[in-house]
N, C-alpha and C positions, 0 to 999 in steps of 0.2 A: 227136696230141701226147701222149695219156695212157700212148701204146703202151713209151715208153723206161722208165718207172717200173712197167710189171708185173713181178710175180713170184709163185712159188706162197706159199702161205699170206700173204698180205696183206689189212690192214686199212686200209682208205683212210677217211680222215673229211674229207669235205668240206662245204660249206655245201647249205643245202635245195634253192637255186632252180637248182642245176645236176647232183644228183643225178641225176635222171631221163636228163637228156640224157647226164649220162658213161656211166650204165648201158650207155645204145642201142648209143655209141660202144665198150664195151670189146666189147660182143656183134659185133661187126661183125669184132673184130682174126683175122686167120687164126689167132695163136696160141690155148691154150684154159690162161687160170688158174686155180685157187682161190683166190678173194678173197672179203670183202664188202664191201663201204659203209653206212656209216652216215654220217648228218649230225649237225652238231652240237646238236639238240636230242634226237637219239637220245642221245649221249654223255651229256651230262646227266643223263638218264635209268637210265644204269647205274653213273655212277661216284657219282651223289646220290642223286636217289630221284626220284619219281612221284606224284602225289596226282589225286583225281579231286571232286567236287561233295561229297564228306561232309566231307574237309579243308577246306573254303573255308564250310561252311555253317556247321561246329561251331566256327572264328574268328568267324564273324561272332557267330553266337548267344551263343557263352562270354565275349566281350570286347568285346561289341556296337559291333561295327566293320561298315560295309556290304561288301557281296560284294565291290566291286573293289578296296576298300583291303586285303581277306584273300587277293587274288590275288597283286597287288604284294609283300604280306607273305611268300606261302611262294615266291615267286621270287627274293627277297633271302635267304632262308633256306637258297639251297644255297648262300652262301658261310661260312657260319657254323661254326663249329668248337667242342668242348665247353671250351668254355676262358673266362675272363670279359676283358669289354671296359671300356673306361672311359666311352665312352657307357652312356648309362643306355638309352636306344633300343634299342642292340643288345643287352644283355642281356634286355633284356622282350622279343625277337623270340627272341630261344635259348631262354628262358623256353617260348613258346611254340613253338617246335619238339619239343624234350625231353617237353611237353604233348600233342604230334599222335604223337612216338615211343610214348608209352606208351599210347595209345589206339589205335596200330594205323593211323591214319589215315596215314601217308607211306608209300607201296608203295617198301620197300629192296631192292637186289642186293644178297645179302650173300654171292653167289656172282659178282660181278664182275669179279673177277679172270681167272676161268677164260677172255671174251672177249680179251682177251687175251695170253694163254700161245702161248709158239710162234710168236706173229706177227710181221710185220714192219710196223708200222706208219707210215702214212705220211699227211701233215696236207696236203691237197692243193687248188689253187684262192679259198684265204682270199684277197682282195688285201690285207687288214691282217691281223695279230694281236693283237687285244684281250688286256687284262686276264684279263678273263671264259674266254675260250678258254683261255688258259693255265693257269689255274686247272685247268681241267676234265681238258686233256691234265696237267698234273702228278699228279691223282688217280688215273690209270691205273698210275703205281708203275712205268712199264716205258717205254723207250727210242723217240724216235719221231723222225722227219724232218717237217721243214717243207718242201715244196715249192711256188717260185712261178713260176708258167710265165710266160718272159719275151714278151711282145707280138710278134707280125712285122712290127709297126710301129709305132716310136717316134721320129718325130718331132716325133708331137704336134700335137694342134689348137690352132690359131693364130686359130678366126676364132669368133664367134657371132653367129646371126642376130637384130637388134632388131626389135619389131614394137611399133605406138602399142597395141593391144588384143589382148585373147585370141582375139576372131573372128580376125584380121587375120593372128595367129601358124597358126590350124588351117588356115584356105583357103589360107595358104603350103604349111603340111604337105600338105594335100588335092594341092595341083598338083605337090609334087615328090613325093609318093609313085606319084602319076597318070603322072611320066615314066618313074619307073622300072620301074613297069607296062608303060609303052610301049616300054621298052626290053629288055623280055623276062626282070627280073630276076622270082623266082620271090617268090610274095607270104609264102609262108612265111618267110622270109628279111628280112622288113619287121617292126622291132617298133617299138613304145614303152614312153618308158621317164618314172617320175615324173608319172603322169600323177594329177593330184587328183580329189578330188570336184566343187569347182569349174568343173574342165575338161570331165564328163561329158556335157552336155547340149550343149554345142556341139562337141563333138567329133560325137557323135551326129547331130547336124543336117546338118555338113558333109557328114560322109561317107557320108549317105545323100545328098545333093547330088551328088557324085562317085560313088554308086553304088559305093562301094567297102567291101565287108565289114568290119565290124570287131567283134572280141570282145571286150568289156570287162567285168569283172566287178560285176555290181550287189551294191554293198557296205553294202543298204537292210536294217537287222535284221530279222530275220523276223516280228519281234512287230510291225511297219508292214503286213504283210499282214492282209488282210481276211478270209481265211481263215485265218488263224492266229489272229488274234482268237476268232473263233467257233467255235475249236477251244478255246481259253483260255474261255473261256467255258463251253463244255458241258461241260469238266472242275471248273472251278470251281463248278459244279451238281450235280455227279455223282460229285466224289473218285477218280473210277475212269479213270485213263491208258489201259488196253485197251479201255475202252469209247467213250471219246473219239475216242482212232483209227479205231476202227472207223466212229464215226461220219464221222469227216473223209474218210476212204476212201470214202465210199459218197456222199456227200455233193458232196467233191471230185476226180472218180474221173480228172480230166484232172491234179493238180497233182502229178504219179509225184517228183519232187525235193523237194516242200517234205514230202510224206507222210516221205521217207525221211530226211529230213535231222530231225522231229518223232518220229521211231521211236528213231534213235540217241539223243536227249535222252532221250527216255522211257527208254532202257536206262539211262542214265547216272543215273536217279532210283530207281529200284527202291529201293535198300538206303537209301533216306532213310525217317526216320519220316512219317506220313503228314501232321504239324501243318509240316512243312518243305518240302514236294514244290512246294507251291504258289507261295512266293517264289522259291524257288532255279528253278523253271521260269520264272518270269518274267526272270529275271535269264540265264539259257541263252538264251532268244529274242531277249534284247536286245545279248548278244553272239556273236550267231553270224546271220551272210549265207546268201542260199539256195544252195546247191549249185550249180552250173549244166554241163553237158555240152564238154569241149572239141574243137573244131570245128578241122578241116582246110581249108587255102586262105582263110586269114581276115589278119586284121595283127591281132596280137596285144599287148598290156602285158604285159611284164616287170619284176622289181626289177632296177636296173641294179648294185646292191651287187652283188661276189660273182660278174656272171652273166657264165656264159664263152662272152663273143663270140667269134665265128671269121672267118666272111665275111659275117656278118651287117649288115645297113643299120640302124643303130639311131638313132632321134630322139627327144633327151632333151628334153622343154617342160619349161617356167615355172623356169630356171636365177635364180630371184630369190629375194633376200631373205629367210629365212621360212621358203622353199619348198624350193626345194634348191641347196646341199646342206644339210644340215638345219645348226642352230645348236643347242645347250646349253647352257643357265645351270643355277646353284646352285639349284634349286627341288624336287629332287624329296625324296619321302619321308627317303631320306635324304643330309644335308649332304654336301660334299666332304672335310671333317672325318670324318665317318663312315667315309664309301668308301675315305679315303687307311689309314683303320684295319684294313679289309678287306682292301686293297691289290686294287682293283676300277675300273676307272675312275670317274674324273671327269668333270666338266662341260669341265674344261679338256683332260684326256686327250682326251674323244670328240671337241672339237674340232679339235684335232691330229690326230688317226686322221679325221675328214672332209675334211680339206685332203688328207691321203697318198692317202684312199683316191677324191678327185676328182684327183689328181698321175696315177695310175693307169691312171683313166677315160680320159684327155684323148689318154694313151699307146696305151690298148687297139687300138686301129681305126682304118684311115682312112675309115671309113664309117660315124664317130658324128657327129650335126649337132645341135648345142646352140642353144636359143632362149630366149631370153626378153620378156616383154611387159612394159608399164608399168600397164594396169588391163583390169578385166573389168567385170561390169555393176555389181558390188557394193562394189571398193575398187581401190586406186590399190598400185601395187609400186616396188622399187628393183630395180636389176641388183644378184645375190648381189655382195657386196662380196668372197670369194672370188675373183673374176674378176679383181680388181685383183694379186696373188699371181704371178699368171702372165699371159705374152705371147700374152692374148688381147682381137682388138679387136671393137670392133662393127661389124659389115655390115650392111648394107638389102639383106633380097630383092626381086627383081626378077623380078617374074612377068609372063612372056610377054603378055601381052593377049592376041596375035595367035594367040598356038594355049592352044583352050578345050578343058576336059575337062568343065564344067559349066557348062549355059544358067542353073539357076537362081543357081550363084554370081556368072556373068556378070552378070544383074541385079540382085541384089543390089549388085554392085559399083559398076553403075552408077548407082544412086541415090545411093549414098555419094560419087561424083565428082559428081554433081549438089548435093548437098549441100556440097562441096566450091566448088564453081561460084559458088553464093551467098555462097562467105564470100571470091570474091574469090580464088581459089588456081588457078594453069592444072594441070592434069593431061591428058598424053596420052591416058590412057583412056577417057578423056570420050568425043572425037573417033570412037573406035574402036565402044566402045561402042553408042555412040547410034546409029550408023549401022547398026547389026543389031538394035538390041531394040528395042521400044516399051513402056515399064514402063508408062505414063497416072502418072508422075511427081506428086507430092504430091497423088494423089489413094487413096482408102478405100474399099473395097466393104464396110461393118460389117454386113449382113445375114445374117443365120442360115444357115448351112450345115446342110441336110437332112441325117439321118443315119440309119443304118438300122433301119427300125422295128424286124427282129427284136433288133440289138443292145437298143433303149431296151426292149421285151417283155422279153427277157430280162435286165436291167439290173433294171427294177422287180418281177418276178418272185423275182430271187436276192436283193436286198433287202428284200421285202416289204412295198413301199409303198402304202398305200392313198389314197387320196382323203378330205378333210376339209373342213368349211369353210373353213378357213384356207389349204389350197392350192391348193381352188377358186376363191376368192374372187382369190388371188394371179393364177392361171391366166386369170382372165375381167379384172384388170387390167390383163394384159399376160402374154402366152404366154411370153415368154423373163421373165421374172421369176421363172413358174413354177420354168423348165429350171434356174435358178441357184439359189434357193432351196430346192426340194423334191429336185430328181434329184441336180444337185451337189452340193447343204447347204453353200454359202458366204455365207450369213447367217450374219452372227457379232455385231450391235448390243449390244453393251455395255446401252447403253440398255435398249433389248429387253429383254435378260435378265433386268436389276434389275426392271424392270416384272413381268414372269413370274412369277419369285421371288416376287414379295408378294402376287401376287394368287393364285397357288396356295397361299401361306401361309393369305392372308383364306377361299380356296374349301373348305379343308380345314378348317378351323376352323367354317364356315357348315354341312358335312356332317357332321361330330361333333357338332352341336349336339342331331342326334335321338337320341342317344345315352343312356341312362337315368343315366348318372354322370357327365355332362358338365358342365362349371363353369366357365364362359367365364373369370374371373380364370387360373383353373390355366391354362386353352387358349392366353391371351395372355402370360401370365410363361414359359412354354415356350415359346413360339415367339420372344418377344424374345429369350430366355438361346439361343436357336441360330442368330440374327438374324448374318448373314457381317457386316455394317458396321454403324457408327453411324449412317447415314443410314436405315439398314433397321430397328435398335431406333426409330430414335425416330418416323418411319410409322406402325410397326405399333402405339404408342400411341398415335397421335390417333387409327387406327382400331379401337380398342378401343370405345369410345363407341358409336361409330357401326353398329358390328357385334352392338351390345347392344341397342340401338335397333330396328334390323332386326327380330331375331329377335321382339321382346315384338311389333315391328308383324306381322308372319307368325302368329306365336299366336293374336293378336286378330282376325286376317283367317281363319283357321281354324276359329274360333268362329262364323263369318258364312256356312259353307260346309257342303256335304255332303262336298265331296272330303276327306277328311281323313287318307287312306291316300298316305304318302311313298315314294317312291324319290329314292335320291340321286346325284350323280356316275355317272346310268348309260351305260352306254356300249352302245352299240347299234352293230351292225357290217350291212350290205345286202351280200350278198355277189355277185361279180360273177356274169353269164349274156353269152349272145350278143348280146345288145344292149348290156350295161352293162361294160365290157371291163374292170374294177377294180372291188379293195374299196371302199366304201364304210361311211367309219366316223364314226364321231360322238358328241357326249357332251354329255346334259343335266344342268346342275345340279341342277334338281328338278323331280320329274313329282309333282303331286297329282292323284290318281283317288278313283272312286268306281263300283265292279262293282254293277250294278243288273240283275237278270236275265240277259240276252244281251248287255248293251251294258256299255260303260266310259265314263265319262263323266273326261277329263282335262283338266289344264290343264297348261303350259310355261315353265319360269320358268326363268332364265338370269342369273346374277349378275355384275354389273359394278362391277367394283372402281378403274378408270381413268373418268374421265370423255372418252370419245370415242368413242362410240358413238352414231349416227343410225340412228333407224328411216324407213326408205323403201324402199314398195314399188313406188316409180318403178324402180327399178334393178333389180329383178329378170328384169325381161325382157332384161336385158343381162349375167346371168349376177355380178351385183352384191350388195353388203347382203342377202344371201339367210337369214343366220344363223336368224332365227326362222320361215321358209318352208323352211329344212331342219330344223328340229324337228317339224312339221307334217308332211313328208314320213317323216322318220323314225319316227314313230308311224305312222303308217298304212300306211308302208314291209313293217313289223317287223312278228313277231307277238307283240312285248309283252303287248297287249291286243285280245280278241274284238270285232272291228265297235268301234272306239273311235269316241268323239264330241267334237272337241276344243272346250274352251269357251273356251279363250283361248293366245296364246302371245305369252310379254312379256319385258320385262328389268326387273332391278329394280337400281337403282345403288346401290351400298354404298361409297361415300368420305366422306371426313370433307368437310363443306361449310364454304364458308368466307360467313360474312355479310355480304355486300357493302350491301346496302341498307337494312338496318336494319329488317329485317323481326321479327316476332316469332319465338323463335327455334324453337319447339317445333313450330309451326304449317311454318315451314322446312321443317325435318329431316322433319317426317310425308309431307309434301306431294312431297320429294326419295325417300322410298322406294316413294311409289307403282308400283305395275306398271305398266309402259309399252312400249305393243304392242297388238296386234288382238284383239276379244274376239271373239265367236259371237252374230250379232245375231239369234238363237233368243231368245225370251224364256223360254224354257222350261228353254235348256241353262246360259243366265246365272242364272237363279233358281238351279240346282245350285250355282253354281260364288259362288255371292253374292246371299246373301238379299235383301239394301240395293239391286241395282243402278242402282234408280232414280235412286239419291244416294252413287253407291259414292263409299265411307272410303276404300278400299285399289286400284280401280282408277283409275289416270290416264285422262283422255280418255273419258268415257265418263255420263253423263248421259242419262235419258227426257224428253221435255215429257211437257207436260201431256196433251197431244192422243196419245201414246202411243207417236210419232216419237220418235227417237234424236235430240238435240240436234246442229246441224253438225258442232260437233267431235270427236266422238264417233268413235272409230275403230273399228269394224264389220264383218264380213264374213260375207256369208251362205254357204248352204252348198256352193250353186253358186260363189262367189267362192274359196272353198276348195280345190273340187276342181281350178278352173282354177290355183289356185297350185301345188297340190300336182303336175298334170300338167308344170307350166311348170319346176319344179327336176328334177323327174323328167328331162323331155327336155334340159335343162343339164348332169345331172350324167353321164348319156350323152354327149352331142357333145363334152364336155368328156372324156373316158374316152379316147374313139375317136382326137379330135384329139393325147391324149398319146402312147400306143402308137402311133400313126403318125409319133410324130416331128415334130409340127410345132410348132414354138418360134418364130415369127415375132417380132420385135422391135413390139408393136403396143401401144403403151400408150394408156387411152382418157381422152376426156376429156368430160366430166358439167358442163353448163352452164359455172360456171367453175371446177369441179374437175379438176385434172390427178392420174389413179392414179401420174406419177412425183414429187411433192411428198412422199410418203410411203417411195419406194424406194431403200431403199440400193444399189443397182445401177445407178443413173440417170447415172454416171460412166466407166462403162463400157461400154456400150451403144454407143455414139455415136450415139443417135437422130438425128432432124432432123424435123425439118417437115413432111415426108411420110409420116413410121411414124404420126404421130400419128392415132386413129379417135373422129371424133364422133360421141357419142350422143347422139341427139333423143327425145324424150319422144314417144310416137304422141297426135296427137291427140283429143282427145274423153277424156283419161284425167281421173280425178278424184284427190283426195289419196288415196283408199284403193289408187291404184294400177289403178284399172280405165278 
């Protein structure tokens, strides 16, 4: 078609999305011209000007405007002329043009002409002629042809296909693309056109259902990747873009498109100062997709603007509303008032040029098939009221039953005529259906699909996830609570968080206390004055008191002791070997010691800021309540300390109390910070650890008779009790290790007398346990409250 319009020295400006392909086609002609092509953002580019990241960063910085409003800005800026306007807008946009001219920041042809000279230019395959365009071809100063290649087939589409749902619309598509397969048309030759974001994930679905190829562009910013992050990251550490890279490269040595696509930004940053590199790269990643390779023998998305069908099968979806063909109101930066002063289209203009340039469409082909649907899974559409304009009606497709291209669409579809069935509707495909498949119809197999250990190894490896109380604890309440919580992190409790917040507020405040300039008033008026809500200042003063209280009780219990050597907030890390297939990490509030020749004599103390914490070491041998039997481990784990000796390991509750019974109030408060937990029923190691024991002030539970026996309630473990505890989390935090890296997530929540671990989980909605997943724990006989 292009062959009647060559000539030598020609200048063809056509649109982007057909460039490529007119090239292939002129290369193919027997004759041989001198021509070029350019597209119309080339043109742009020579008869206005060019700007790169220092124009858009030094609008934002100068006028403090964000990056995409300074984008919009110098794109309206190539219609601008040195002359003044009556809007006051457009001359603060000249303003700031005239501002980027004298800084150098707009790349000018001021040799543009010379493109030009001599040629015969020719405006080829636009199906409208905007405003815009015309502008552009009039800055060329020199003579040119609009040519519009007429259709070889113009009598126009007369029909479009309805469908109740967007599935409903693709497994139509899935079957007639499937015939035309069968019918030997070639799959290059098969595209789409107008396809959204909305539509990606079931298009996706289907047409792996049908086995049929397809390439679609993932249009997800790069700054959503995981490794783009932790490239963003180790530059923001580091200031150093070459060394970033390098990092990412070596690091990421399989991601060859996202490396190169993060090289070309990095070029584009160079000549920025170095206090600018950093937002203006954020703001690159978030507007630029990754690269991706294109593939031959595939069915391909095109923009149907512009693009020159020939014998092409082309299916335009979601013809609604909204969607397409697109609509324009009066909203953008600048008014219709503005633009009409420009002489640039409008809102009303481009809608006029979408109707001509969907007049067009309809003309192109007799092998374009137009669809639209009434909802998807997220909102409900109209048919584009365009379609009312012209003599086009709705059809219902009619998909064969009888000849399948897909078993799994097949059942899917026949759950939906079952579904159908109950509300009372006959459908032929029922009949059809049912008698080839057996789905087990409104029935759910919700149990854990196995997946592969190397993936989940290497999953927790490239994240570097360790192992903690808390996702131990998760894991032995139920293995797939684990998998959701710790490997996926879709835990998101509101709740939760506010909780977190204040108690990491209280723990940080409790650890600065051993601090020689610390002054609890200053500790608490800062930490209210950065308190995110009202509900969080006004907390963190009731526990102001209470956190005052605390500490003079800890002083005074310090005075009663040898340990008098602090560590605070430490965190101890067990690192994994062949038995223990993960890190293990962990974090005490406060270790008090005391190094006496060869030995360490320590105590364990763990602050709780929430009141909902139970000690029981019933549960331990279930892999339960372990927190203070993994601090125990972790000192002896570790080599913190030489041969340590623990004398006790407790909690001690820090919240403001509230006086329920009229008790006296001081006597309250002392009695609510006692330590509470197992001492070392050593009398030897408890003298260390508290002079009084016999009548301890500061420990809860724990009292001599007379006779020299520990009173009943007295909670005690000897040294043998110890070590079996200490072995008992040891081999927990192994089987636990092993059973992750292998993958096993089983949906098993347990239940403890009449404690249910899903009462507390926010995943217990989706799961679909039952009756069966559930595992009861029995207490082994012969055990005593200490747990033995």
């Amino acid at each position: 078609m292009i062959e009647k319009y060559m000539c030598d020295n020609l200048l063809l400006i056509v649109p982007t999305n057909i460039k490529t392909n007119l090239i292939e086609e002129i290369s193919s002609l027997n004759t041989f011209y001198s021509y070029k092509i350019i597209d119309d953002s080339e043109l742009k580019k020579l008869v206005c000007f060019d700007y790169d990241i220092r124009a858009i960063v030094y609008l934002s910085e100068k006028y403090n405007i964000k990056y995409d409003i300074a984008k919009e800005y110098l794109e309206l800026m190539i219609f601008l002329t040195n002359t003044s306007y009556q809007s006051k807008k457009l001359n603060d946009l000249l303003m700031m043009k005239n501002d980027l001219i004298s800084h150098n920041l707009l790349i000018i042809n001021h040799n543009c002409q010379r493109n030009f000279h001599n040629k015969t230019i020719k405006v080829y395959g636009f199906d409208v002629i905007t405003k815009k365009l015309t502008f552009l071809l009039d800055l060329m100063k020199t003579p040119y042809e609009i040519i519009t290649p007429k259709s070889n087939y113009n009598e126009g589409i007369n029909k479009i296909y309805h469908f109740d749902t967007l599935s409903s619309q693709i497994d139509s598509l899935c079957y007639q693309i499937s015939t035309l397969l069968k019918n030997n048309v070639d799959i290059n030759k098969i595209k789409l056109a107008n396809v959204t974001n909305e539509m990606i994930f079931t298009l996706k679905n289907y047409f792996s259902m049908y086995n049929i190829p397809l390439q679609i562009k993932d249009n997800t910013p790069l700054i959503h990747y995981l490794c783009v992050k932790d490239f963003v990251d180790n530059f923001n550490k580091n200031s150093d873009l070459i060394a970033s890279l390098s990092y990412f490269k070596d690091k990421y040595p399989y991601e060859d498109e996202i490396y190169n696509d993060l090289f070309n930004i990095a070029n584009q940053l160079v000549l920025l100062d170095k206090s600018a590199i950093f937002q203006a790269l954020l703001y690159l990643l978030n507007n630029k997709s990754k690269s991706e390779r294109s593939y031959q023998n595939v069915i391909k998305v095109i923009d149907i603007n512009n693009y020159n069908i020939k014998d092409e099968y082309v299916f335009v979806l979601g013809v609604n509303q909204g969607i397409f063909p697109l609509s324009y109101k009066d909203d953008d930066l600048l008014s219709n008032i503005e633009k009409n002063e420009l002489n640039i289209d409008t809102s009303n203009d481009l809608n006029i040029l979408e109707k001509e340039k969907f007049n067009v469409l309809i003309h192109k082909s007799k092998n374009i098939t137009l669809s639209y649907y009434d909802k998807s899974f997220f909102q409900s559409y109209l048919k584009s009221f365009i379609l009312n304009e012209f003599d086009i009606k709705d059809e219902t497709f009619n998909k064969d039953v009888l000849h399948s291209f897909s078993k799994l669409s097949d059942k899917l579809n026949l759950a939906k005529a079952c579904d159908r069935l109950y509300q009372q509707s006959d459908d032929y495909s029922l009949s059809v259906l049912a008698s080839n498949y057996d789905i087990l119809y409104k029935s759910y197999d919700h149990r854990y699909k196995q997946i592969n250990p190397k993936l989940i190894l290497n999953y927790i490896e490239e994240n570097k996830i360790n192992l903690s109380y808390s996702s131990l604890d998760n894991f032995y309440s139920c293995s797939f609570k684990y998998y959701m919580a710790n490997l996926l992190k879709l835990n998101s409790s509101n709740q939760d968080k506010y909780y977190q917040n204040l108690g990491n507020t209280i723990h940080a405040i409790l650890e600065n206390s051993t601090k020689k300039d610390f002054d609890i008033d200053n500790a608490f008026k800062e930490a209210i004055l950065n308190a995110l809500d009202e509900k969080s200042k006004f907390y963190l003063s009731k526990y102001k008191e209470i956190t005052s209280k605390a500490l003079a009780f800890n002083e005074n219990a310090m005075q009663l002791s040898d340990l008098k050597n602090i560590y605070t907030e430490k965190n101890i890390t067990i690192y994994k070997d062949d038995e223990m297939k993960m890190n293990f990490t962990g974090f005490i509030d406060k270790i008090l010691y005391f190094n006496n020749d060869d030995k360490s004599y320590v105590a364990l103390i763990d602050y709780k800021s929430k009141k909902n914490e139970t000690i029981n070491l019933d549960k331990v041998e279930f892999g339960l309540s372990m927190q203070l039997p993994i601090y125990l481990y972790l000192i002896r784990k570790s080599k913190l300390f030489i041969n340590p000796i623990v004398c006790g390991i407790y909690l001690q509750m820090v919240y403001p109390y509230i006086n329920k019974y009229g008790e006296e109030y001081d006597s309250l408060i002392t009695n609510s910070l006692k330590w509470q937990g197992y001492s070392s029923s050593s009398l030897s190691n408890l003298a260390r650890l508290d002079y009084d024991f016999e009548n301890s002030s500061f420990i809860a539970s724990l009292k001599l008779k007379k006779d020299g026996n520990f009173a009943s309630h007295s909670k005690v473990l000897s040294d043998d009790e110890m070590d079996k505890l200490y072995n008992l989390v040891d081999d927990k935090i192994k089987s636990a290790s092993k059973e992750i890296t292998n993958g096993h997530f089983a949906i098993n929540p347990k239940v403890y007398e009449s404690e249910k671990s899903c009462d507390k989980c926010e995943f217990h909605d989706c799961c679909f346990k039952d009756h069966n997943d559930f595992i009861y724990l029995k207490k082994e006989k012969g055990g005593d409250d200490n747990g033995n």
